[in-house]
N, C-alpha and C positions, 0 to 999 in steps of 0.2 A: 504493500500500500504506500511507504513511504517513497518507494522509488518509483510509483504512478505520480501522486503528487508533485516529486520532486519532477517530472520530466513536464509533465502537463505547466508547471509554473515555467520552465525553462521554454518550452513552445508561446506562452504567453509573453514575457518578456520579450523572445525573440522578434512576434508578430507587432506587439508596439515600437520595437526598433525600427523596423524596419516600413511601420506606418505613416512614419513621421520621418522628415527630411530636417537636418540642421545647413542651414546654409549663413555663410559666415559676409560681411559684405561690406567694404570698405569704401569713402568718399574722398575723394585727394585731390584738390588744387595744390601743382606744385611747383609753381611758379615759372612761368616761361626762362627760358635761356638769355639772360642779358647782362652783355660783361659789365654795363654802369651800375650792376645791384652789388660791386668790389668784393665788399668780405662773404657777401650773400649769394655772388655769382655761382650759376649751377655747375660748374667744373670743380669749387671750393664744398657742393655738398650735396651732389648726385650722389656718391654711395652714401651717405646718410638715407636718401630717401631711398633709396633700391635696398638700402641695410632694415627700415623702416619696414618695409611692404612684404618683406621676407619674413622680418619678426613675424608680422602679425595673421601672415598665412590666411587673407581672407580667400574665400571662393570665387571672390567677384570685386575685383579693383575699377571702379569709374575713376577715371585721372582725367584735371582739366588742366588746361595752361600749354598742352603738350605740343613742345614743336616737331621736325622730325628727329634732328641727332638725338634730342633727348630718347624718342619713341625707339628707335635701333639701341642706345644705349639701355634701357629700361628692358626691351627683346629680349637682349645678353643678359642681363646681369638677375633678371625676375627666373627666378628658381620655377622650374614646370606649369609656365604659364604661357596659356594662346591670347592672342590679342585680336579685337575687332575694331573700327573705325576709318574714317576717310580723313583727311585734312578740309577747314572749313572754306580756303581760298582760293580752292581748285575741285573738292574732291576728290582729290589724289594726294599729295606730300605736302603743297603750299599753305599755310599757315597753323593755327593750331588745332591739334584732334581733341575730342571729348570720347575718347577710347575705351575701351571695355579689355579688363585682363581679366583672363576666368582659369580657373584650377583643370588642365590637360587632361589629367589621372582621374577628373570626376563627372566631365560635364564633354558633353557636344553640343557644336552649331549646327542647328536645326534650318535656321533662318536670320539672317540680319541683314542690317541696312546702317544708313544714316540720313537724316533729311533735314534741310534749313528751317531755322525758325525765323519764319518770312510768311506772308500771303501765297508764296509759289515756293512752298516746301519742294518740290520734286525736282528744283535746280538750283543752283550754286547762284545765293540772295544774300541783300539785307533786307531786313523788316523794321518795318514801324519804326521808321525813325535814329536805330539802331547805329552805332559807333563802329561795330563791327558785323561781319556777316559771323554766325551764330549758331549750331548743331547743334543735333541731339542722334546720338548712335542709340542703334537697340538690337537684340542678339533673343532669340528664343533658344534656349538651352534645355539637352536632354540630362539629366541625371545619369550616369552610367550602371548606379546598382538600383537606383532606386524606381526609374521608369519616368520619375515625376518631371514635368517639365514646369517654365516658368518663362516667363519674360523679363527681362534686366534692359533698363534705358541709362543711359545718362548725359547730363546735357549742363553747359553753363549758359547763362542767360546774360544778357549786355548791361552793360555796368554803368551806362549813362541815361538811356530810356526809357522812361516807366511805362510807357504803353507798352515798349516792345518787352517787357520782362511779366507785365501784364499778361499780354497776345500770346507770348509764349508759353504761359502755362496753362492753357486754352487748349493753345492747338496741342499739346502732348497729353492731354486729358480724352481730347478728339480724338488724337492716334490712336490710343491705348483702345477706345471705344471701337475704332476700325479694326482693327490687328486681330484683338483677346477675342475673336468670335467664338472662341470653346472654355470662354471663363475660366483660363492659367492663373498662376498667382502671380503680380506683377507687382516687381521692383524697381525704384527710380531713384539713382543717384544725382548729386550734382551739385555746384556755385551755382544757388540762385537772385545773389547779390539781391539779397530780399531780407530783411528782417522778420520775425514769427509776425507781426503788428501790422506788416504792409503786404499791400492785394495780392501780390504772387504768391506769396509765404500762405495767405488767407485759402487763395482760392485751389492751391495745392490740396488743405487741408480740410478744404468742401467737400473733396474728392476722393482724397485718399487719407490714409495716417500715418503723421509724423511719429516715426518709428522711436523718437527718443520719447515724447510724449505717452506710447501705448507700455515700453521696455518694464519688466518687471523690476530691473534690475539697471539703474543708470550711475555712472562714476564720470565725474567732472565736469565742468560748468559749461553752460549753453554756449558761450561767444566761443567762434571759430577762425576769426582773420586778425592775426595778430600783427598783420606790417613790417616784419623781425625784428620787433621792438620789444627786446626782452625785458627790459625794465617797465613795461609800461605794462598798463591792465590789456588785453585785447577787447577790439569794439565791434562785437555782435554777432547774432547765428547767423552764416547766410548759406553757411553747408548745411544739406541734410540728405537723409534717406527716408523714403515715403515707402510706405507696403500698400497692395491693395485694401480696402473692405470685403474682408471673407471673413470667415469663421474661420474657415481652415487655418490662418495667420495669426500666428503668437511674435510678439517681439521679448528673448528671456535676458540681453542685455546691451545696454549699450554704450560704450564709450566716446567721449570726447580725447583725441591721444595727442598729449602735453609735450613728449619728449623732448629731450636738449640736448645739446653737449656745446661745450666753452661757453654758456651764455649764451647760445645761440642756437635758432629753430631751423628742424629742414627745408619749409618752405615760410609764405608769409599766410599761408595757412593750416589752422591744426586738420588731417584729416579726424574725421568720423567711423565710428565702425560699430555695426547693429549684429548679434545672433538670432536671426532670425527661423523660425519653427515652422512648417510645414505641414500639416496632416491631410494623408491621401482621403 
């Protein structure tokens, strides 16, 4: 009898494991390539940040800021990771990607793309007003043990325009409504140069939930753009990670990641990073 028991608990535990998906999921502006940023120049602390992304082993890296040498240099050095994205100036290599790194050994591309956030998403735009032309990649990914698939976006949004940062979380609320026709759990990272207080930040959160918000479990204070001003307080959330509205979706922790060394930050932003729960 005990060794029924014992096995029939064994088959239950197994079948909860295997119910449920942990996927781990990181947000990183890391500051574009620019030798006037001196002590902060990215040649002075690319492996900080590729040392950074390794630490924390998420399943799903959204990086923004990213030009190309960084993006080849980030290839090499990101330990068992595929990358998805276009550049936002061409399509192709020309200016910066809002790129998607996902775990080799756990996940396949199913489906992805990138599209402008613009009026004419489906070509190489600016929008509303916008400083720069402006993406959002997104990648449907298959689980390799688990079967479970999901959607992963990410996007930075224009750092001068308020319509266009507005418009923009519109139209990726649209996608998501085009895309998800078989109701996946969908994930969105990104700089949405939005405070929680203002209409982007708002209307993200009409739609979806701010995953530090739902997190059972949160360590570290909301502001995320620090300026590498290490002596100073940092001024404001404007990274986040949204999960869809299901049920099926638990957020069990989420941090804000601080780290330093000499007095000084990887990038001139803290990334974020959510575990996020799944049940089939």
């Amino acid at each position: 009898m005990k060794k029924l028991i014992g096995c029939l608990l064994f088959i239950g535990l197994s079948f909860f494991a295997t119910a449920q998906t942990e996927v781990k999921v990181m947000s990183y502006n890391i500051r574009l390539d620019l030798k006037s940023d001196g002590e902060n120049w990215w040649e002075k602390r690319k492996d900080r940040v590729s040392g950074l992304i390794n630490y924390y082993e998420a399943d799903f890296v959204g990086l923004q800021e990213v030009v190309h040498n960084q993006l080849l240099y980030l290839k090499d050095s990101l330990r068992g990771y595929g990358l998805i994205g276009v550049a936002r100036d061409d399509g192709k290599e020309a200016g910066e990607y809002s790129c998607i790194f996902y775990k080799k050994d756990k996940y396949t591309v199913v489906q992805q793309s990138t599209f402008w956030l613009s009026p004419t998403p489906d070509s190489v735009s600016f929008g509303w007003n916008a400083a720069c032309r402006r993406v959002c990649t997104y990648g449907l990914f298959k689980n390799k043990k688990t079967k479970q698939l999901l959607w992963v976006f990410n996007t930075h949004f224009d750092h001068i325009s308020k319509l266009a940062r507005l418009e923009s979380a519109k139209l990726i609320v649209k996608k998501i409504g085009e895309l998800n026709t078989k109701n996946y759990p969908v994930i969105v990272s990104g700089d949405f140069n939005s405070k929680p207080v203002e209409e982007p930040a708002q209307y993200m959160m009409a739609n979806m939930q701010n995953s530090r918000n739902i997190s059972r479990l949160v360590y570290g204070n909301a502001d995320t753009w620090n300026a590498f001003e290490f002596n100073e307080k940092p001024d404001g959330c404007i990274d986040y990670i949204f999960v869809s509205k299901d049920n099926r979706i638990a957020v069990s922790k989420f941090a804000t990641i601080t780290d330093s060394y000499d007095m000084k930050y990887p990038s001139d932003h803290f990334p974020v990073l959510a575990t996020i729960n799944i049940n089939k």
